[in-house]
NUNU-971112 format. One line per 3 residues: number of its first residue (from 1); their letters; for each residue x, y, z of N, C-alpha, C. Coordinates in Angstrom, 1 decimal. Each point is the difference from the previous one (the first is absolute). Example, Ala and Ser with C-alpha at 12.3 -4.5 7.8 and 13.67 -1.06 7.14 Angstrom:
<recs>
1	as	13.2/-5.7/7.8/-0.9/1.2/0.0/0.9/1.2/0.0; -0.4/1.1/-0.7/0.9/1.1/0.0/-0.8/1.1/0.8
</recs>
This chain:
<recs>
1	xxx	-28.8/-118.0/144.3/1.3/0.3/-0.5/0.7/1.0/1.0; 1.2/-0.1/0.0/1.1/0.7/1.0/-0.1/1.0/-0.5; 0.3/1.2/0.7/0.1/1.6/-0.4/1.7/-0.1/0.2
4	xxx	0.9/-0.5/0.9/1.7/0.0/-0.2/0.7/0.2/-0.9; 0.4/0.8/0.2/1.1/0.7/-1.6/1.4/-0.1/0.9; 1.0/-1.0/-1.1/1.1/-0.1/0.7/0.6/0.8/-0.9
7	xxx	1.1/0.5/0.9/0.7/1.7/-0.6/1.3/0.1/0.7; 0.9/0.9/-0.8/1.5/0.0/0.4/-0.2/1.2/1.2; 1.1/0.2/0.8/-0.2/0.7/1.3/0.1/1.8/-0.8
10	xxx	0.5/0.1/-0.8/0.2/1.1/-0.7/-2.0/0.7/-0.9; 0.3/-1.2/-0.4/-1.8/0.2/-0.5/-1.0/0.4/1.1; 0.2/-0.7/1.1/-0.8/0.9/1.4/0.3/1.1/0.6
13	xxx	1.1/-0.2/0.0/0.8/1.7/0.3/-0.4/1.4/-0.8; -0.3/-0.8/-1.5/-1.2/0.7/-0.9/-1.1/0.6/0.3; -0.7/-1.6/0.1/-1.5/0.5/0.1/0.1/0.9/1.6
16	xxx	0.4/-0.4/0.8/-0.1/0.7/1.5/0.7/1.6/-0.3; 0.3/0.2/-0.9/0.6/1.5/0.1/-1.3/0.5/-0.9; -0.1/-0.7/-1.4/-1.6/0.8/-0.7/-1.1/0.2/0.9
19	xxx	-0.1/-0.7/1.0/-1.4/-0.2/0.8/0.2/1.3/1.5; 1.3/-0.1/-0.2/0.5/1.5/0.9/-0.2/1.3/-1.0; 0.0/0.4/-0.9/-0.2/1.0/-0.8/-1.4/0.0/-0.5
22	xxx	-0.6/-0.8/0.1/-1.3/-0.1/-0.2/-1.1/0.4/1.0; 0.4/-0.2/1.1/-0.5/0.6/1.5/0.4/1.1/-0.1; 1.4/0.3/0.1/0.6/1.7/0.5/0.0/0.9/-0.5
25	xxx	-0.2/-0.2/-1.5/0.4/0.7/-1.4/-1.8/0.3/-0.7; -0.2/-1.3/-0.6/-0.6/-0.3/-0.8/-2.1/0.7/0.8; -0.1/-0.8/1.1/-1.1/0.0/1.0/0.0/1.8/0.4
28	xxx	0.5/0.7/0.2/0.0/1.4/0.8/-0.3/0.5/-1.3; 0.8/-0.2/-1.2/-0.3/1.0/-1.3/-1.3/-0.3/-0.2; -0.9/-1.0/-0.3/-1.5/-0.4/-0.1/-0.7/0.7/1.1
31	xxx	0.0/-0.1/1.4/-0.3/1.0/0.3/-0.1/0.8/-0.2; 1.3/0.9/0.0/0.0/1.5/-0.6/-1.0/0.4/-1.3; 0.3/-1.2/-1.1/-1.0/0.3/-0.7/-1.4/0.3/0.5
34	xxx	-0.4/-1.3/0.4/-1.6/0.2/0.5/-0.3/1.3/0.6; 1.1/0.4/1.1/-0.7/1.4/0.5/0.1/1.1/-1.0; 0.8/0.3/-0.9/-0.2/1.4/-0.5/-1.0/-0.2/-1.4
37	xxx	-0.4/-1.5/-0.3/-1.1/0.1/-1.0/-1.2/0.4/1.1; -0.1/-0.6/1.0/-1.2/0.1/0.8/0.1/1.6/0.2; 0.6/1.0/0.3/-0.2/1.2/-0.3/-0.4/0.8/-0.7
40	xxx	0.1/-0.7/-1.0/-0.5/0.4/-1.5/-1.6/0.4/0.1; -0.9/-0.5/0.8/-0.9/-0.1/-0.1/-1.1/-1.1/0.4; -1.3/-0.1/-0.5/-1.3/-1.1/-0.4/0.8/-1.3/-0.4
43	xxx	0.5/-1.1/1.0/0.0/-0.4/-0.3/-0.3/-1.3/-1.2; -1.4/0.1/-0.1/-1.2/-0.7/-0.5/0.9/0.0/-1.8; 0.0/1.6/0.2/0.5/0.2/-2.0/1.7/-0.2/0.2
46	xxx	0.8/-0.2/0.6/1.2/0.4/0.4/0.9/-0.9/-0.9; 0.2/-0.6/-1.2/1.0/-1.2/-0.4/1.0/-0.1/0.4; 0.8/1.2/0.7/1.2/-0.4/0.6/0.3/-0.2/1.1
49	xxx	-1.0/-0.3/0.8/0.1/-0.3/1.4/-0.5/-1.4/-0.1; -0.5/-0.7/-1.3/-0.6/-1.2/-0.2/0.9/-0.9/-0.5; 1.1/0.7/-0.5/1.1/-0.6/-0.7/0.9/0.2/0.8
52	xxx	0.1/0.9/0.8/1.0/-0.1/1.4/-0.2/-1.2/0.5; -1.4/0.1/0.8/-0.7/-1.7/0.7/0.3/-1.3/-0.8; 0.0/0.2/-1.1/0.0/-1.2/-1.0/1.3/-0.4/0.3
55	xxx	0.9/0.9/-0.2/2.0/-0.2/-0.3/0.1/-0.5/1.9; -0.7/0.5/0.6/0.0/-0.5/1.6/0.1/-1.4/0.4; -1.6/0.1/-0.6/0.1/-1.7/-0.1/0.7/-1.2/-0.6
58	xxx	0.6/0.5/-1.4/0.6/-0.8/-0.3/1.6/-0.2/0.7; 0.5/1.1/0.5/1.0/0.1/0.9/0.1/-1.0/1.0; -0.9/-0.1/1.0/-0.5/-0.9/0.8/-0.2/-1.0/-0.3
61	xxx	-0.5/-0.3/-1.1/-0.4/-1.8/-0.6/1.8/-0.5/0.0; 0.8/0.8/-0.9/1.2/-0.3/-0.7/0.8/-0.5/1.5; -0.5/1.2/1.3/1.1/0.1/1.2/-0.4/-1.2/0.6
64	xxx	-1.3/-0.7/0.0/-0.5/-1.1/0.5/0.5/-1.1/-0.1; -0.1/-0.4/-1.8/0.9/-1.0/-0.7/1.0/-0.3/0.0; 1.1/1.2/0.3/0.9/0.0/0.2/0.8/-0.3/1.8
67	xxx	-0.8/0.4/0.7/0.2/-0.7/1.4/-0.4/-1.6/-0.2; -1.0/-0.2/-0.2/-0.5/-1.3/-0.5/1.5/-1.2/0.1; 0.4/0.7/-1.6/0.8/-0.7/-0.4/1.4/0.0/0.5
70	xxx	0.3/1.4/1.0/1.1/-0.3/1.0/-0.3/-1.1/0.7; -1.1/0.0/1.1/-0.3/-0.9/0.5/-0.2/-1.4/-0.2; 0.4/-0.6/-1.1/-0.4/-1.2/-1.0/1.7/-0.2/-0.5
73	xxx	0.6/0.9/0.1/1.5/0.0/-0.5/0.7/-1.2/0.8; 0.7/-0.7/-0.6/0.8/-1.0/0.9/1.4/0.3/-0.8; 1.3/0.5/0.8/1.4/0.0/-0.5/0.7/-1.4/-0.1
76	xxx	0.6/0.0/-1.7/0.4/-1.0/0.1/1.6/0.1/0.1; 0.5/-0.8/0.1/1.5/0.3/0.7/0.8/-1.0/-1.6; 1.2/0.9/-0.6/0.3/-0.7/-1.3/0.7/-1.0/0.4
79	xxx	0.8/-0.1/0.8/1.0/-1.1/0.7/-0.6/-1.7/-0.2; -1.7/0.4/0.6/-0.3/-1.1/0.8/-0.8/-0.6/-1.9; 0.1/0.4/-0.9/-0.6/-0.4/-1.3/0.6/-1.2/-0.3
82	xxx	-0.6/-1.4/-0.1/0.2/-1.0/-0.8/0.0/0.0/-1.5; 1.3/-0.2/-0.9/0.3/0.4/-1.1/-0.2/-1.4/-0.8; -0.6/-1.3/0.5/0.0/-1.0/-0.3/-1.5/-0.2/-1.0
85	xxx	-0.8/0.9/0.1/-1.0/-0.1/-0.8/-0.2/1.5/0.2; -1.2/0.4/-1.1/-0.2/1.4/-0.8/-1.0/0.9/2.0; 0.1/0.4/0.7/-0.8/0.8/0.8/0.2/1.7/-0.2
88	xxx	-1.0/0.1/0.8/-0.1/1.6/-0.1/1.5/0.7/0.3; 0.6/1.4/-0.9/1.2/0.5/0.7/1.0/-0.7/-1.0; 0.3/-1.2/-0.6/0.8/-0.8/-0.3/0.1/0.6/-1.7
91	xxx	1.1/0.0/-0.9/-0.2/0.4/-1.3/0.7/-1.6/-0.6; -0.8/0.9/-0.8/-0.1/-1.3/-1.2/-0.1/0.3/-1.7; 1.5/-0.8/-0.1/0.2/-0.1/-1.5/-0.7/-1.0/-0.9
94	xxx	-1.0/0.5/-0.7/-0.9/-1.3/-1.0/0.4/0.1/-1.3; -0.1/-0.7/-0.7/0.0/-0.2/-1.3/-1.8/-0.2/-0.6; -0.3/0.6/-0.9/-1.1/0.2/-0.8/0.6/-1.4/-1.0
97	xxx	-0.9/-0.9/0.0/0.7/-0.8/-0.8/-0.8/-0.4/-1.6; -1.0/1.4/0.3/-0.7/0.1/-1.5/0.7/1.1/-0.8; 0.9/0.7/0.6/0.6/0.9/-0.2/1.6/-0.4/0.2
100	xxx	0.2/-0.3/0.8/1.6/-0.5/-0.2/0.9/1.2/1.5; -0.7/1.2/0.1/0.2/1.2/1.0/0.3/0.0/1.0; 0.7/0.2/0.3/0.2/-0.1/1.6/-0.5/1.3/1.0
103	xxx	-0.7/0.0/0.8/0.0/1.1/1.2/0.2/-0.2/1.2; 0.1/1.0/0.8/-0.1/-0.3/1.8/-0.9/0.9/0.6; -0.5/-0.7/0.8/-1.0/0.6/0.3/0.5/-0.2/1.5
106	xxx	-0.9/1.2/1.1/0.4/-0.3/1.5/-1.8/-0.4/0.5; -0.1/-1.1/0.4/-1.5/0.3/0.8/-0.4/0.8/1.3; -0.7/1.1/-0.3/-0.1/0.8/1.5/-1.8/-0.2/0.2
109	xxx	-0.7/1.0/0.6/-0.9/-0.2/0.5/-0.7/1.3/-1.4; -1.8/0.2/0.6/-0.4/0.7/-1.7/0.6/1.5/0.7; 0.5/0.2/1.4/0.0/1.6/0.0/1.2/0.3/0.0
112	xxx	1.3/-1.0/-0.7/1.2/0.4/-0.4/0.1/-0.6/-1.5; -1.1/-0.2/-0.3/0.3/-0.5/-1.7/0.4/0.9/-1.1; 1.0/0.4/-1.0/0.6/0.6/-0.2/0.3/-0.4/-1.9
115	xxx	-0.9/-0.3/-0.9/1.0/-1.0/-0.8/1.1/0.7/-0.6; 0.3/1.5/-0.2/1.1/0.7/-0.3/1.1/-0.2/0.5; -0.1/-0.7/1.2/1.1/-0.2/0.9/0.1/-1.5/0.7
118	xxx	-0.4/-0.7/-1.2/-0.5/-1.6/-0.3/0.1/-0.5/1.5; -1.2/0.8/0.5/-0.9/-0.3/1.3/-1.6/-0.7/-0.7; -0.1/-1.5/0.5/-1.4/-0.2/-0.3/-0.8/-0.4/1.2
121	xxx	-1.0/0.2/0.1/-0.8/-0.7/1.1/-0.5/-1.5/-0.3; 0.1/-0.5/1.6/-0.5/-1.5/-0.3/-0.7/-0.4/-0.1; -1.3/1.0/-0.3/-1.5/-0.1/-0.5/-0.1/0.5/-1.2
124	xxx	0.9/0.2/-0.4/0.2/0.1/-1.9/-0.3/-1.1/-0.8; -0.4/-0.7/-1.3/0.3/-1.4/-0.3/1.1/-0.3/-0.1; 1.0/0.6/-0.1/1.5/-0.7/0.0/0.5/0.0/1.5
127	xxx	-0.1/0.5/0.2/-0.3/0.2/2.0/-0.6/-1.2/0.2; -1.1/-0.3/-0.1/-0.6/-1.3/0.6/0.4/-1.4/-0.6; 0.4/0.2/-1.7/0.5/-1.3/-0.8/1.2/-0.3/0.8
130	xxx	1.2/0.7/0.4/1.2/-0.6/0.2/0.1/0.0/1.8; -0.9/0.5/0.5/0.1/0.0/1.9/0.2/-1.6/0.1; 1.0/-0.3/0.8/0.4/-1.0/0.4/0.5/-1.4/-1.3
133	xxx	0.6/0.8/-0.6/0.2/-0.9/-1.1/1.9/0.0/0.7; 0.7/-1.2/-0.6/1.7/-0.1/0.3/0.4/0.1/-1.5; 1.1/0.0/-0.2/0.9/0.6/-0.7/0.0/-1.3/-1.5
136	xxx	0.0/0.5/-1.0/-0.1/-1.0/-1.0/-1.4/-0.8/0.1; -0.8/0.9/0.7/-1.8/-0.6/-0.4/-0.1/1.3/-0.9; -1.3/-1.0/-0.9/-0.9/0.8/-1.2/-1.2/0.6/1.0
139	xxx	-0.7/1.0/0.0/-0.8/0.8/0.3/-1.0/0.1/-1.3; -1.1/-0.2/0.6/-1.4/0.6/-1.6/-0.8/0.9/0.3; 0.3/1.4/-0.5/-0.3/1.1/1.0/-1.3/0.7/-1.2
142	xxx	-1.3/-0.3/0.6/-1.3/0.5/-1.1/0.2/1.4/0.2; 0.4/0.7/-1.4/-0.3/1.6/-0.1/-0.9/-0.3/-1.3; -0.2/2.0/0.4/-0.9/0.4/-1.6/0.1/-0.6/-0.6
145	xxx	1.3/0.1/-1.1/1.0/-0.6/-0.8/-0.4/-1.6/-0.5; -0.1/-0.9/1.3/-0.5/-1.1/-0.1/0.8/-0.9/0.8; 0.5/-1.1/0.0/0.6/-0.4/1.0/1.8/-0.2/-0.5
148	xxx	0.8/0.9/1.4/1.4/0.0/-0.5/0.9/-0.9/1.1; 1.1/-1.2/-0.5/0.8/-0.7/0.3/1.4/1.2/0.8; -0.4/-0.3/1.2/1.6/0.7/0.5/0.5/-1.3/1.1
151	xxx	1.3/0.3/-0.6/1.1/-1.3/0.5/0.9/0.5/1.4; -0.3/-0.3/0.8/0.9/1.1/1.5/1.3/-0.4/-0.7; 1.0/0.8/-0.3/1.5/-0.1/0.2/0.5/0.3/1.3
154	xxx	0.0/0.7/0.8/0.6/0.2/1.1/-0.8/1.4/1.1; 0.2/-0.6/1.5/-0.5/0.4/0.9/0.8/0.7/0.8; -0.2/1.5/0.4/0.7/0.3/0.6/-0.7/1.3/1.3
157	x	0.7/0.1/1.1/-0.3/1.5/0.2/-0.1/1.2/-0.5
</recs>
């Protein structure tokens, strides 16, 4: 499976500014920690020079993943979005047709998913039931719930 996360140019502008504060900011203060627990004494008994090292590490795992996934980042450009069927970036008005409801949802990638801000990812099940569906298709999208009928009404940027 692909590691590529397609993302708006604003979303990397994101991640590349957290992953700058995480080196410049975040990395020296762990440091700092480490040295004035290691002052403290024996190391051997020392818990806070262990939990300095520990918050270290995980610092580093986080700064890893997150280069990772700069480097896996592909920008997508909104212009060039075909609105002719459901793709990533595109929103989309469905109708619940066990419900009668209407929502819109925008499909982004999982590290701008948002559903407060009826952002879903397209590895969500409603994310995966309606990808590449056109406008006035039925979608059968398996949730918890059980399986739910959404009808694309309209496609848009």
């Amino acid at each position: 499976m692909s590691n590529i996360q397609y993302v708006t140019k604003e979303t990397l502008e994101q991640m590349k500014a957290e992953l700058q504060r995480m080196k410049t900011v975040d990395r020296p203060a762990a440091s700092r920690a480490i040295a004035e627990a290691r002052e403290k004494g024996d190391l051997k008994e020392n818990a806070e020079y262990d939990a300095a090292k520990e918050a270290q590490g995980i610092l580093e795992a986080k700064i890893a993943a997150l280069e990772s996934a700069i480097a896996n980042a592909r920008v997508i450009d909104e212009s060039s979005i075909d609105t002719s069927k459901v793709s990533i970036f595109t929103k989309v008005k469905l109708t619940n047709l066990n419900t009668k409801k209407q929502v819109t949802y925008q499909l982004v990638s999982e590290k701008e998913a948002d559903l407060k801000a009826g952002k879903i990812s397209i590895n969500s099940p409603i994310g995966k039931g309606i990808l590449g569906k056109t406008v006035g298709e039925t979608a059968e999208v398996q949730a918890p719930a059980g399986i739910l009928k959404f009808r694309i009404e309209e496609i848009s940027i």
